[in-house]
mmCIF file of the N, C-alpha and C atoms, coordinates in Angstrom:
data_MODEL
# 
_entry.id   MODEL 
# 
loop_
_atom_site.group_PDB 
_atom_site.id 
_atom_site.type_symbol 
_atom_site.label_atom_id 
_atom_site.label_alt_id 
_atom_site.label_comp_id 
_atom_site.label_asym_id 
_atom_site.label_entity_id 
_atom_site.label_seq_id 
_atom_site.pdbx_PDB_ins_code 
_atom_site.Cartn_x 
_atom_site.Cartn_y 
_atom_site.Cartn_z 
_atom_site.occupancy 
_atom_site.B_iso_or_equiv 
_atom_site.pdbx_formal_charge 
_atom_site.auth_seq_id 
_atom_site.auth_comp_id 
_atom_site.auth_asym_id 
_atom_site.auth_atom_id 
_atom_site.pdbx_PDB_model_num 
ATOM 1   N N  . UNK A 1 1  ? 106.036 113.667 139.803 1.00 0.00 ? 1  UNK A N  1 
ATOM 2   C CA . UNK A 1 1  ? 106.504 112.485 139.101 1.00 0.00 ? 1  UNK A CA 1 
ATOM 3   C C  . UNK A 1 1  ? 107.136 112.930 137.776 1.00 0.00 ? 1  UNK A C  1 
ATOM 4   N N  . UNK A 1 2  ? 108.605 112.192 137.513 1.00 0.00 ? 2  UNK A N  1 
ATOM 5   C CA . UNK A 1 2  ? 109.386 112.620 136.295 1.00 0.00 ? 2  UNK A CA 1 
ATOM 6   C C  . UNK A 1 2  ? 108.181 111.874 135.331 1.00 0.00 ? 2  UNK A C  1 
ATOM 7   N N  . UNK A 1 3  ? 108.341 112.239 133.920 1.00 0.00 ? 3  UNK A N  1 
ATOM 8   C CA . UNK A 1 3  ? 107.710 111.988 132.698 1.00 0.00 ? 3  UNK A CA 1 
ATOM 9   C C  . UNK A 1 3  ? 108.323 110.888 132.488 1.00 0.00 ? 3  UNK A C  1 
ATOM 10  N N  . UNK A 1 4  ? 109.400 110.068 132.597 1.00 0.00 ? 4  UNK A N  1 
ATOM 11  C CA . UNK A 1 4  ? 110.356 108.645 132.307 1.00 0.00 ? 4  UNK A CA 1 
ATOM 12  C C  . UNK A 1 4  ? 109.495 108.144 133.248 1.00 0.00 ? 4  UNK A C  1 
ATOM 13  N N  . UNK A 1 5  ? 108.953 108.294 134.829 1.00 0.00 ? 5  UNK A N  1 
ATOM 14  C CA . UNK A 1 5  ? 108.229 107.388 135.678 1.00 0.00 ? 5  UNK A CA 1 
ATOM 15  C C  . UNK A 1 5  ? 106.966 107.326 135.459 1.00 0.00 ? 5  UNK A C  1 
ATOM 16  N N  . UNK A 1 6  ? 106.609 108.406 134.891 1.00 0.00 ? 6  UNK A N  1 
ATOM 17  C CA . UNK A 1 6  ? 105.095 107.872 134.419 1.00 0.00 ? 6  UNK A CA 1 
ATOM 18  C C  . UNK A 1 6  ? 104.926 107.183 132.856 1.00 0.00 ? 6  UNK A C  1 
ATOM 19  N N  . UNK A 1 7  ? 105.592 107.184 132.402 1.00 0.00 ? 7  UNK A N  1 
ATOM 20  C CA . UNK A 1 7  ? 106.023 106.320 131.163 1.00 0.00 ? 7  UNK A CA 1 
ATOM 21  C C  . UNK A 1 7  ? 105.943 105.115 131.552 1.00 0.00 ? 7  UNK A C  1 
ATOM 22  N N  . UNK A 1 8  ? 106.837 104.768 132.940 1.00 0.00 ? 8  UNK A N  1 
ATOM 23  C CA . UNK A 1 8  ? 107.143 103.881 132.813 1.00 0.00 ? 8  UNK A CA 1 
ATOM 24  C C  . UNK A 1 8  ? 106.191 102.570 133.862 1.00 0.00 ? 8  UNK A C  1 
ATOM 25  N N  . UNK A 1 9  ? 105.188 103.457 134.766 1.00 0.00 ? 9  UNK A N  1 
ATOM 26  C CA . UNK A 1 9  ? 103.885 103.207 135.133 1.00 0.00 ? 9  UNK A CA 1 
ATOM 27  C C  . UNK A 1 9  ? 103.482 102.989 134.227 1.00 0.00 ? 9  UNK A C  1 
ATOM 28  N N  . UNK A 1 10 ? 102.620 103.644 133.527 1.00 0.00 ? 10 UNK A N  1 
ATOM 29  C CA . UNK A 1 10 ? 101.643 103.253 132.130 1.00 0.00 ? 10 UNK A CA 1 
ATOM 30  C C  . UNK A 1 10 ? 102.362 101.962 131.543 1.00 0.00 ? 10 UNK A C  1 
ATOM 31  N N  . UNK A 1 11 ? 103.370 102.210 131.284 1.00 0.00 ? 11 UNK A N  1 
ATOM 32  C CA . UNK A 1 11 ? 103.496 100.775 130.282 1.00 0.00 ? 11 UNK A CA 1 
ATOM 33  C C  . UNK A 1 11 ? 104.071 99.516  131.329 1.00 0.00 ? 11 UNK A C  1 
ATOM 34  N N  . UNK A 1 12 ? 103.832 99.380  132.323 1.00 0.00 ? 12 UNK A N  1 
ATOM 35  C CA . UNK A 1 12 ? 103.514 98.474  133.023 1.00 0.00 ? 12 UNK A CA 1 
ATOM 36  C C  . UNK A 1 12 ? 102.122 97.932  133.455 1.00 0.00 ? 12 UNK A C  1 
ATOM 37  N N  . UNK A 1 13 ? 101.347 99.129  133.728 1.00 0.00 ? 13 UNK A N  1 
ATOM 38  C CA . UNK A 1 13 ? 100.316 98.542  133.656 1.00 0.00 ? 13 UNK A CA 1 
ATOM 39  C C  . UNK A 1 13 ? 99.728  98.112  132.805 1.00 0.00 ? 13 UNK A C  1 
ATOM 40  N N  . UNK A 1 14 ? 99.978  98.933  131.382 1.00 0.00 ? 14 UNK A N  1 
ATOM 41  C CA . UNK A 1 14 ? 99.305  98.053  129.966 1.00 0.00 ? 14 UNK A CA 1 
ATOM 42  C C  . UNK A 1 14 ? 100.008 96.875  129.712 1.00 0.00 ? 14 UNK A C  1 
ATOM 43  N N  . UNK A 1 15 ? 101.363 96.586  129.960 1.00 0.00 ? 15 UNK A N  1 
ATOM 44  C CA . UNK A 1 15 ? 101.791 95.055  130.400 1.00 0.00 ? 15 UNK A CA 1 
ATOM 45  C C  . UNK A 1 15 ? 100.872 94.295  130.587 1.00 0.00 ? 15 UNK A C  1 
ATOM 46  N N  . UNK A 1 16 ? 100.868 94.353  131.898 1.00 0.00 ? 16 UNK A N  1 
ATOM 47  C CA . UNK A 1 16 ? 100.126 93.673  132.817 1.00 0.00 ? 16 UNK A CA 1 
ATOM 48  C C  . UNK A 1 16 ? 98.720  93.385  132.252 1.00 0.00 ? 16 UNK A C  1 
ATOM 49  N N  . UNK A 1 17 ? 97.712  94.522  131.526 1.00 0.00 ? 17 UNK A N  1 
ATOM 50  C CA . UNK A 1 17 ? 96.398  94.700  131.470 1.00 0.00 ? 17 UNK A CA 1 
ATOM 51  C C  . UNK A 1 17 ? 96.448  93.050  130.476 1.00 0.00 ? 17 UNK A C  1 
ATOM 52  N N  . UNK A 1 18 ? 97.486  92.990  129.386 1.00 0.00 ? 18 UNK A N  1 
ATOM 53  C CA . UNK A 1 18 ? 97.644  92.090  128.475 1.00 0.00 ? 18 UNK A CA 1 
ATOM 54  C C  . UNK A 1 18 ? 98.717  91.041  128.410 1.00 0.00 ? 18 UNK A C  1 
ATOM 55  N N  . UNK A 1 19 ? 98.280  90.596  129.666 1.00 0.00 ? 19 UNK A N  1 
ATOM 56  C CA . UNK A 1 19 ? 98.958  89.437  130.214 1.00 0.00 ? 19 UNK A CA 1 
ATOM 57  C C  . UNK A 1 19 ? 100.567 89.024  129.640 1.00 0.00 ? 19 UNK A C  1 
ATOM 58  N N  . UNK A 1 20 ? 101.577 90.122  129.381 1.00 0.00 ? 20 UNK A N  1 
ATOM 59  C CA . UNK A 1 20 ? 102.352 89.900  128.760 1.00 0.00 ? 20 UNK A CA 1 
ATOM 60  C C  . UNK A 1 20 ? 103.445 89.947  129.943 1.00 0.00 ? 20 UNK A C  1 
ATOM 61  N N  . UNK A 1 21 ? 104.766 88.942  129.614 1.00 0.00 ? 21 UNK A N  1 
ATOM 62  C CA . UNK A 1 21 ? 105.978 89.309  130.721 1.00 0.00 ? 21 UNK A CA 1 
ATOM 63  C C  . UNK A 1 21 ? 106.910 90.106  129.984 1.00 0.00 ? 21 UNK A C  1 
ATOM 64  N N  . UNK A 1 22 ? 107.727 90.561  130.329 1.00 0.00 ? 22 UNK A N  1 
ATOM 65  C CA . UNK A 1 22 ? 108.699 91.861  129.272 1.00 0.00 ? 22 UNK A CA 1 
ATOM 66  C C  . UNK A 1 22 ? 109.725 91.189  128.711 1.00 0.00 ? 22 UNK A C  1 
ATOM 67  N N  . UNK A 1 23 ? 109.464 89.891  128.552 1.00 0.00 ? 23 UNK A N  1 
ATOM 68  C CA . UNK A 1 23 ? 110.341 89.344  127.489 1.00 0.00 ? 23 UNK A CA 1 
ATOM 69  C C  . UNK A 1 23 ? 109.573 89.195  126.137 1.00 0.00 ? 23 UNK A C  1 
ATOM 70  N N  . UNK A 1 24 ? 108.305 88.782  126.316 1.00 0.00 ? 24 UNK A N  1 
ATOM 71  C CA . UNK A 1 24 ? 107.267 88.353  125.307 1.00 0.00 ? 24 UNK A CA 1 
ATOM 72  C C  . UNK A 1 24 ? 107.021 90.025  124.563 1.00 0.00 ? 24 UNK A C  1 
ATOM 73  N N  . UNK A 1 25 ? 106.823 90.985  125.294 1.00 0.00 ? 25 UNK A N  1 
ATOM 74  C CA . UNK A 1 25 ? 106.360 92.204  125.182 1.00 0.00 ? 25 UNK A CA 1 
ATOM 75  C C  . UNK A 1 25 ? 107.915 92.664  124.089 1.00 0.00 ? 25 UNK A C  1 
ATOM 76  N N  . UNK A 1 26 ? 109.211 92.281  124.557 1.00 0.00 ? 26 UNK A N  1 
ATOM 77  C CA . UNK A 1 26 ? 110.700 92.490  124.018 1.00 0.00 ? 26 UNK A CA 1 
ATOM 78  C C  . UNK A 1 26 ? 110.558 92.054  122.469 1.00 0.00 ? 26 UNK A C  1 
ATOM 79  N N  . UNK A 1 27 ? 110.042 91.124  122.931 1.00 0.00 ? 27 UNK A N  1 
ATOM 80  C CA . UNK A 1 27 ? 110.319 89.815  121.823 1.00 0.00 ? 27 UNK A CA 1 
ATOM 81  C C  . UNK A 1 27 ? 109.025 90.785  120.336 1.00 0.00 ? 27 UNK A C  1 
ATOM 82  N N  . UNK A 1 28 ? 107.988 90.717  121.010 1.00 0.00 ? 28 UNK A N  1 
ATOM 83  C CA . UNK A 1 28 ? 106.553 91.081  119.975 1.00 0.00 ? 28 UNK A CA 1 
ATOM 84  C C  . UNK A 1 28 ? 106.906 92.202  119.667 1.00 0.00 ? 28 UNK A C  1 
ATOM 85  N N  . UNK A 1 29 ? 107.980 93.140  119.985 1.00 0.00 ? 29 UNK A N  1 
ATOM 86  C CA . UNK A 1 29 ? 108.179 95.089  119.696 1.00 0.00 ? 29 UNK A CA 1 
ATOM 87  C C  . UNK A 1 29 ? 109.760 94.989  119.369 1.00 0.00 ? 29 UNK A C  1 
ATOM 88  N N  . UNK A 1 30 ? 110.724 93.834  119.107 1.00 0.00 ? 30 UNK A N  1 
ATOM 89  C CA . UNK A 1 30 ? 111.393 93.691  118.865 1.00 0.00 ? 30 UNK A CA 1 
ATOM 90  C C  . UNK A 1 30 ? 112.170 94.478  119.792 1.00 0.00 ? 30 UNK A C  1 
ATOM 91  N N  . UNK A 1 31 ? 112.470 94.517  120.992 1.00 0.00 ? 31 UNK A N  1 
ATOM 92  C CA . UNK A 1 31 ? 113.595 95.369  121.293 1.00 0.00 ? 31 UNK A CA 1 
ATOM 93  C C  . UNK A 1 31 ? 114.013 94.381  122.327 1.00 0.00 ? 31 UNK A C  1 
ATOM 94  N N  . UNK A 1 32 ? 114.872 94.573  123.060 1.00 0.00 ? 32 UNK A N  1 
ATOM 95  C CA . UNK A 1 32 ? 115.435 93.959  124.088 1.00 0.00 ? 32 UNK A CA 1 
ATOM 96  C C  . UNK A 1 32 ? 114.849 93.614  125.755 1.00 0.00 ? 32 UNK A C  1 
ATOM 97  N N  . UNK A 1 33 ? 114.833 92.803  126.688 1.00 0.00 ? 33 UNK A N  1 
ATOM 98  C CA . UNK A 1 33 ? 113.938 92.602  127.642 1.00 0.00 ? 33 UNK A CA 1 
ATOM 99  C C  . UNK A 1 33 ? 114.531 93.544  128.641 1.00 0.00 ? 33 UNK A C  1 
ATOM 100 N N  . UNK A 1 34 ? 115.883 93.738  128.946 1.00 0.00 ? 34 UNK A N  1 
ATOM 101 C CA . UNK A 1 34 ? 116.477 94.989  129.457 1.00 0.00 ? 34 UNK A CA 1 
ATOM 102 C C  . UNK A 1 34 ? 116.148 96.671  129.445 1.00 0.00 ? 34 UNK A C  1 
ATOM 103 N N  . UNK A 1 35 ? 115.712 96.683  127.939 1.00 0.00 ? 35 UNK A N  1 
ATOM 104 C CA . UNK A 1 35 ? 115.355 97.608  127.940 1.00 0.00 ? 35 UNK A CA 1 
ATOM 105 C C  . UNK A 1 35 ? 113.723 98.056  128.000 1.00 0.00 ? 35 UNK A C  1 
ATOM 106 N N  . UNK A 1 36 ? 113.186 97.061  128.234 1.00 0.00 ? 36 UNK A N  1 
ATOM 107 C CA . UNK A 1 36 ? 111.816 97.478  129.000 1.00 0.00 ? 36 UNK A CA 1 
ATOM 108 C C  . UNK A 1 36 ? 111.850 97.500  130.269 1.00 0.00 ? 36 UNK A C  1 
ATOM 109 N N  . UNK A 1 37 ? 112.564 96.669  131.114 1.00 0.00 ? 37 UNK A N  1 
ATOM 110 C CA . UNK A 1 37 ? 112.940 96.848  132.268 1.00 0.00 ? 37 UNK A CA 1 
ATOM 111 C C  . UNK A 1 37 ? 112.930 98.425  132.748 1.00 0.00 ? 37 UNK A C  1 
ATOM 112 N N  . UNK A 1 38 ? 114.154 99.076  131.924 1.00 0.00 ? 38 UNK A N  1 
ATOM 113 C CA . UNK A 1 38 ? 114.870 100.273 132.142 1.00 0.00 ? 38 UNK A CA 1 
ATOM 114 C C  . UNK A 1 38 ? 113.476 101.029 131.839 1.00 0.00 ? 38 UNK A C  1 
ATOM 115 N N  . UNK A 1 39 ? 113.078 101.284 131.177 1.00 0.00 ? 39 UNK A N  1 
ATOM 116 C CA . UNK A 1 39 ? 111.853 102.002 130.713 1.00 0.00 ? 39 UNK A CA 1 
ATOM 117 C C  . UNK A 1 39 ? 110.741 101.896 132.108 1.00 0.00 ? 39 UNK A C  1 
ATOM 118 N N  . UNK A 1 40 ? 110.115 100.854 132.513 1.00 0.00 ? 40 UNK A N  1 
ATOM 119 C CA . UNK A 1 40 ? 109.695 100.766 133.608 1.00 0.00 ? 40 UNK A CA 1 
ATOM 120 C C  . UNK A 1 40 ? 110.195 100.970 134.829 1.00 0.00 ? 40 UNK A C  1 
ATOM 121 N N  . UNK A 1 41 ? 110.869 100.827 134.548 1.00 0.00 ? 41 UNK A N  1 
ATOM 122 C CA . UNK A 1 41 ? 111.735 101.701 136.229 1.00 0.00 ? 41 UNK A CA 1 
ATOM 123 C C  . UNK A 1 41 ? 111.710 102.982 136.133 1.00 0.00 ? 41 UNK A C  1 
ATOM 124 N N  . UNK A 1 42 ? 111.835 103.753 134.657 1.00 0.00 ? 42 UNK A N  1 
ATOM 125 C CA . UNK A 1 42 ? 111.831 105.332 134.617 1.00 0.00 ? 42 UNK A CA 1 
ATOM 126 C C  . UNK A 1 42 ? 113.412 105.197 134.167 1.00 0.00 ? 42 UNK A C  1 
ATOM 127 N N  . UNK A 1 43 ? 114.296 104.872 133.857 1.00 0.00 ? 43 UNK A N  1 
ATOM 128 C CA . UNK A 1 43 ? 115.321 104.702 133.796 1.00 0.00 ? 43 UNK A CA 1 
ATOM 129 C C  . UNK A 1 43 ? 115.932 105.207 132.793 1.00 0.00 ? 43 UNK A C  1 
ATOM 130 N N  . UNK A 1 44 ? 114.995 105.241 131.476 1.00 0.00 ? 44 UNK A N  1 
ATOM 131 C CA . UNK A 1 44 ? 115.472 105.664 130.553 1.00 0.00 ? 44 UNK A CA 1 
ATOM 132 C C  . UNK A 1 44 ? 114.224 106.719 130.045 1.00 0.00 ? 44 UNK A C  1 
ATOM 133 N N  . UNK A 1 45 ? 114.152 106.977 128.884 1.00 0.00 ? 45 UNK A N  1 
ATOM 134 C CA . UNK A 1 45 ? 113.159 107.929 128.532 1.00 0.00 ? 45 UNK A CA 1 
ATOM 135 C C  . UNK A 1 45 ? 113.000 107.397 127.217 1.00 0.00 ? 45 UNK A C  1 
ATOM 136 N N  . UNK A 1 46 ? 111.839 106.592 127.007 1.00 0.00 ? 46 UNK A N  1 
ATOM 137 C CA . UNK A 1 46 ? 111.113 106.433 125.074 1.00 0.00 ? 46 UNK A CA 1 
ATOM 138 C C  . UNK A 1 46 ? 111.507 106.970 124.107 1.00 0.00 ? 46 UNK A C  1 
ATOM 139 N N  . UNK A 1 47 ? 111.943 106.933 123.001 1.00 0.00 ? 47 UNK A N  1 
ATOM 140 C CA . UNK A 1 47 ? 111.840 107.740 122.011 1.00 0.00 ? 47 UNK A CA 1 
ATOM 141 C C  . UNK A 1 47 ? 110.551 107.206 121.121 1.00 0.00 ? 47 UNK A C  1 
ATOM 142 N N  . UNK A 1 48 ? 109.778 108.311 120.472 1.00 0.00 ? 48 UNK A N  1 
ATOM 143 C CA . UNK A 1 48 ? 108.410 108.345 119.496 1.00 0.00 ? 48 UNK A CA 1 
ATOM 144 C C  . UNK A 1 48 ? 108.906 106.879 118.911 1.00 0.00 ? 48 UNK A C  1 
ATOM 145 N N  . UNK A 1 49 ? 110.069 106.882 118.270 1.00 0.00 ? 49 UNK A N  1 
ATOM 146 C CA . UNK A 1 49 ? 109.352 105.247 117.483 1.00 0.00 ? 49 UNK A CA 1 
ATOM 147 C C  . UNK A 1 49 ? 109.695 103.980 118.241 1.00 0.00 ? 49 UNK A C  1 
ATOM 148 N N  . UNK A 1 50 ? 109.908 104.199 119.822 1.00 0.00 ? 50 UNK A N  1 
ATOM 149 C CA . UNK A 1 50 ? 109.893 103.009 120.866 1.00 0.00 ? 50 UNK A CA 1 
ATOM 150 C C  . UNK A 1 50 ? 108.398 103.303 121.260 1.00 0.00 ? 50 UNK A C  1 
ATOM 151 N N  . UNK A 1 51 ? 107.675 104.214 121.497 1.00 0.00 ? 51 UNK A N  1 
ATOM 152 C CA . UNK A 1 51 ? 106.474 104.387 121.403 1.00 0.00 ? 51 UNK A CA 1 
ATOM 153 C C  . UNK A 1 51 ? 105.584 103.894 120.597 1.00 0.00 ? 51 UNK A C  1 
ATOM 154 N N  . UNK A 1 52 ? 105.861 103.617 119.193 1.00 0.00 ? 52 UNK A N  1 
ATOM 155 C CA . UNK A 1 52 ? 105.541 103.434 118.144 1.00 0.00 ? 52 UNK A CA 1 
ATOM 156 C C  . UNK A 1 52 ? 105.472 101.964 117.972 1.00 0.00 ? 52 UNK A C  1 
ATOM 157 N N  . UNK A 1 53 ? 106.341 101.605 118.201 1.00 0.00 ? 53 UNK A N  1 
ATOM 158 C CA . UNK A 1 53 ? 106.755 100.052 118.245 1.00 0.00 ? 53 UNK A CA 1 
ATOM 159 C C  . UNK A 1 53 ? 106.125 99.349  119.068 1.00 0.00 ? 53 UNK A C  1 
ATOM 160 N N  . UNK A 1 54 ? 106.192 100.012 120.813 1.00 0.00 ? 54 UNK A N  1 
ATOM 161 C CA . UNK A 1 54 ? 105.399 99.298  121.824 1.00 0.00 ? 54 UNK A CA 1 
ATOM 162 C C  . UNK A 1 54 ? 103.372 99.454  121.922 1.00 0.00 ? 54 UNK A C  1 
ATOM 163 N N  . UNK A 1 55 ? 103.086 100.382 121.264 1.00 0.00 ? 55 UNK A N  1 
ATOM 164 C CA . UNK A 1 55 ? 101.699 101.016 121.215 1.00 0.00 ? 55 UNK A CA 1 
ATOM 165 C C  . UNK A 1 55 ? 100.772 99.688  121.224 1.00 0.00 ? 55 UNK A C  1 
ATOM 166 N N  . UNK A 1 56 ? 101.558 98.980  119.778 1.00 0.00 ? 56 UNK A N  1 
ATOM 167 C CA . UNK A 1 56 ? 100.589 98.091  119.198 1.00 0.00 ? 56 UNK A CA 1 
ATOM 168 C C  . UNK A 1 56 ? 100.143 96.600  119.505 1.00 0.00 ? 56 UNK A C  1 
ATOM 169 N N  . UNK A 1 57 ? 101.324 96.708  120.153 1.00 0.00 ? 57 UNK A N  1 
ATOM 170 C CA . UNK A 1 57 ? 101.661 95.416  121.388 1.00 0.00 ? 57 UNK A CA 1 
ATOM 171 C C  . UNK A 1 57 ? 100.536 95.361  122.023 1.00 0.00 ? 57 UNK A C  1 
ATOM 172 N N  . UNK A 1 58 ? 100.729 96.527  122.834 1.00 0.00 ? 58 UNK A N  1 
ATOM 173 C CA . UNK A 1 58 ? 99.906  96.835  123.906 1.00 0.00 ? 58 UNK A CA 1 
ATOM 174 C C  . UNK A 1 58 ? 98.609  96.395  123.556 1.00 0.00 ? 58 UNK A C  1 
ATOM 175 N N  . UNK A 1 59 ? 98.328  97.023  122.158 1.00 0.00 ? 59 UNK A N  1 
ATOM 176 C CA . UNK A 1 59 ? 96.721  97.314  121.797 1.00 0.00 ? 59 UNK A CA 1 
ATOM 177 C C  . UNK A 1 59 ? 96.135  98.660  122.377 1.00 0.00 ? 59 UNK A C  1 
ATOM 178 N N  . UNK A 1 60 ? 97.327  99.605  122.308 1.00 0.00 ? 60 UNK A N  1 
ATOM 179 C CA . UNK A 1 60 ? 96.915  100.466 121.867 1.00 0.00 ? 60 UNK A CA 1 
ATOM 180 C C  . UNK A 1 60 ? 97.406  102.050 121.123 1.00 0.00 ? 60 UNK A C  1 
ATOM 181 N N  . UNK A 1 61 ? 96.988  102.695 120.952 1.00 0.00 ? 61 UNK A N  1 
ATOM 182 C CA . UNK A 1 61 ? 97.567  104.284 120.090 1.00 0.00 ? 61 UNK A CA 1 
ATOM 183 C C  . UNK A 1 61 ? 98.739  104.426 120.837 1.00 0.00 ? 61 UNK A C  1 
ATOM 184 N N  . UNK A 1 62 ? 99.553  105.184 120.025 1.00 0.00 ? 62 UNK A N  1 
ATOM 185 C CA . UNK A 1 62 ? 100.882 106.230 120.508 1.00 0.00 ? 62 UNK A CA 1 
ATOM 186 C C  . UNK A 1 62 ? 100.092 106.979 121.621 1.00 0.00 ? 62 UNK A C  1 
ATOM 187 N N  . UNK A 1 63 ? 98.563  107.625 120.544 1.00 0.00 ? 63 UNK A N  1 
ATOM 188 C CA . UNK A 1 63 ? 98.355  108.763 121.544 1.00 0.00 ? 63 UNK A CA 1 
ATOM 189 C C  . UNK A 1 63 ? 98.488  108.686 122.737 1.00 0.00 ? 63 UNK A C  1 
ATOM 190 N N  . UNK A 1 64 ? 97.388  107.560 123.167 1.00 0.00 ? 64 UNK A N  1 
ATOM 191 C CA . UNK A 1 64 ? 96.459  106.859 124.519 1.00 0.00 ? 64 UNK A CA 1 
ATOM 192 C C  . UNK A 1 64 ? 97.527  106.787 125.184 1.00 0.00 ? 64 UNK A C  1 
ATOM 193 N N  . UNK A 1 65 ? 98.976  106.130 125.054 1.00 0.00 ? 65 UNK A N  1 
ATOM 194 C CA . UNK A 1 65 ? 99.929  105.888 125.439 1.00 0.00 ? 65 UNK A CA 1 
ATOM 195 C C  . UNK A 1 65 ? 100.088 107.253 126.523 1.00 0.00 ? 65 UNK A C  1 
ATOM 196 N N  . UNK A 1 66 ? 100.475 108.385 125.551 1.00 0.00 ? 66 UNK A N  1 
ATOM 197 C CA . UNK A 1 66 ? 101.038 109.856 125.803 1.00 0.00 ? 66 UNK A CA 1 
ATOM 198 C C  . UNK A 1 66 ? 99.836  110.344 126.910 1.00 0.00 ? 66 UNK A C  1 
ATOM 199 N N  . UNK A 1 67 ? 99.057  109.647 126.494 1.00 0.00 ? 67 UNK A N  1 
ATOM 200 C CA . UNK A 1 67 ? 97.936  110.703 126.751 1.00 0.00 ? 67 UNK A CA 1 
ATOM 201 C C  . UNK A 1 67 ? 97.732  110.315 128.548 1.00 0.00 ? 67 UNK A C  1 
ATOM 202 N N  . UNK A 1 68 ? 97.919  108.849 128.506 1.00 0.00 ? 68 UNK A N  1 
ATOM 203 C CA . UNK A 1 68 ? 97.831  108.109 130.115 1.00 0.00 ? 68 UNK A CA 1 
ATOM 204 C C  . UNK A 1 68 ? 98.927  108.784 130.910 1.00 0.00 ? 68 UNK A C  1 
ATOM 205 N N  . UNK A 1 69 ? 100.095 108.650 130.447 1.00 0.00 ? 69 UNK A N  1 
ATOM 206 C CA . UNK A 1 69 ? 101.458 109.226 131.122 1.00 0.00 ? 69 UNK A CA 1 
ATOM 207 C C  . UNK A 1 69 ? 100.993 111.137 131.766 1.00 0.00 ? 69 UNK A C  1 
ATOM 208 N N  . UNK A 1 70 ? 99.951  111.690 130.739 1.00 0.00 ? 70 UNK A N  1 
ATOM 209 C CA . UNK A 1 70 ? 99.839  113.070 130.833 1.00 0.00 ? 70 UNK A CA 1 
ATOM 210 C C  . UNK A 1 70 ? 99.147  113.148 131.982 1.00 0.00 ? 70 UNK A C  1 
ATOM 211 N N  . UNK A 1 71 ? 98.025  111.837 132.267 1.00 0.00 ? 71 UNK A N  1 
ATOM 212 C CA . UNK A 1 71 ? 97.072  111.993 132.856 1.00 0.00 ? 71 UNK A CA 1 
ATOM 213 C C  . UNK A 1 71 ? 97.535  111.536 134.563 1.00 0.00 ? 71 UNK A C  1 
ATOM 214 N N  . UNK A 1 72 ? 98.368  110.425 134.160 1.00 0.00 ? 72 UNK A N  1 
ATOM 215 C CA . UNK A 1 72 ? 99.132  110.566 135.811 1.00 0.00 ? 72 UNK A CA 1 
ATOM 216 C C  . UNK A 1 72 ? 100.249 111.319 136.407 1.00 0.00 ? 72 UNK A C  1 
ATOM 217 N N  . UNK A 1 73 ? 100.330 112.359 134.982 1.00 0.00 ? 73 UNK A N  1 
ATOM 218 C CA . UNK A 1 73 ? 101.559 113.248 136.091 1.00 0.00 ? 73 UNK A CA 1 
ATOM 219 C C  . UNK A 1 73 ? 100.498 114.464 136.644 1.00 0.00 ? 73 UNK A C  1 
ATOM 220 N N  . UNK A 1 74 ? 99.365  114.804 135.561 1.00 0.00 ? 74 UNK A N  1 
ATOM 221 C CA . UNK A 1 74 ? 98.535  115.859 136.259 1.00 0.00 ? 74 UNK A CA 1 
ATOM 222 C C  . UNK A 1 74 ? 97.816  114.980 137.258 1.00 0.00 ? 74 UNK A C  1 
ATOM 223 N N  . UNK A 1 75 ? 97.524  113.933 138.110 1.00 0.00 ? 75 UNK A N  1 
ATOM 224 C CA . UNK A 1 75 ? 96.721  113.209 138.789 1.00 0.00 ? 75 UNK A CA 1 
ATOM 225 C C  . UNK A 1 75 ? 97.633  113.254 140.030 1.00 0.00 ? 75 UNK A C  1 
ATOM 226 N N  . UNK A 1 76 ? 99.533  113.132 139.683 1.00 0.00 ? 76 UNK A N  1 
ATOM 227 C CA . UNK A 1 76 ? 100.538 113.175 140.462 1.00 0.00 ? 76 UNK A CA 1 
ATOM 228 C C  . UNK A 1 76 ? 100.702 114.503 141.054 1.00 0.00 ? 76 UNK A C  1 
ATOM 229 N N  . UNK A 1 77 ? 100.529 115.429 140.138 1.00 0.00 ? 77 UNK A N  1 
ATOM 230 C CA . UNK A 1 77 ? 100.755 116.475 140.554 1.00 0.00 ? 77 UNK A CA 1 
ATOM 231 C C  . UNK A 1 77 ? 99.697  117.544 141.831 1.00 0.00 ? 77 UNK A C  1 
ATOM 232 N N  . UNK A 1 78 ? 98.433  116.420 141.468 1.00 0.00 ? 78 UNK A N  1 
ATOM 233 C CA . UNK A 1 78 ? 97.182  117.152 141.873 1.00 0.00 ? 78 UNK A CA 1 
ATOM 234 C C  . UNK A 1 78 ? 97.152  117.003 143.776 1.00 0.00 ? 78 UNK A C  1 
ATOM 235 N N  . UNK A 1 79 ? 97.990  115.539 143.930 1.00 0.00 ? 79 UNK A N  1 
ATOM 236 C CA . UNK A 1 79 ? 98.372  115.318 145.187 1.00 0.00 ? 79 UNK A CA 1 
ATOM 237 C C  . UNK A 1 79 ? 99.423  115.849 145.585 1.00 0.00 ? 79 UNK A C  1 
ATOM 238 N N  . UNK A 1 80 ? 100.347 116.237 145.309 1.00 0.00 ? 80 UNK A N  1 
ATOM 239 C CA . UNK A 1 80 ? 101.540 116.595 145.542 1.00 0.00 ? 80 UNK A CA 1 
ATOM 240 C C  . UNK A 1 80 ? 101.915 118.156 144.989 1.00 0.00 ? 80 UNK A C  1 
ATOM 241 N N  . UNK A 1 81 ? 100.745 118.984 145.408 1.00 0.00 ? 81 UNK A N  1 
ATOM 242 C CA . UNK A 1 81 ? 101.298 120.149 145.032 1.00 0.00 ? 81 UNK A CA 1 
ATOM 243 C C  . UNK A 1 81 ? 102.623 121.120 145.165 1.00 0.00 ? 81 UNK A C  1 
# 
């Protein structure tokens, strides 16, 4: 799994965890509803202060963020050697 698709897993499911639709999520991180789209599809790739911006939304760290994405590409990788 590319690092843009597990990006873009994680922050769908933390979406989801906090009942948000990706306009509300657009709207609360100020960026555009398109471009969460793109992000969840893997489409594009985060930069640290779109990370930064979306973390808190979420409810939670940059890290946790980084750290989930790390944890399903080694989880991806563990099946798919």
């Amino acid at each position: 799994m590319r690092p843009e698709q597990a990006f873009g897993s994680v922050l769908r499911d933390l979406r989801h965890k906090k009942a948000l639709s990706q306009e509300k999520l657009a709207l609360e991180a100020n960026m555009e509803r398109a471009y969460i789209s793109m992000l969840e599809r893997g489409l594009r790739q985060p930069t640290l202060s779109t990370i930064l911006k979306l973390s808190p939304v979420l409810g939670v760290s940059a890290a946790t963020m980084v750290e989930l994405v790390e944890k399903l590409i080694a989880a991806e990788s563990d099946v798919n050697p």
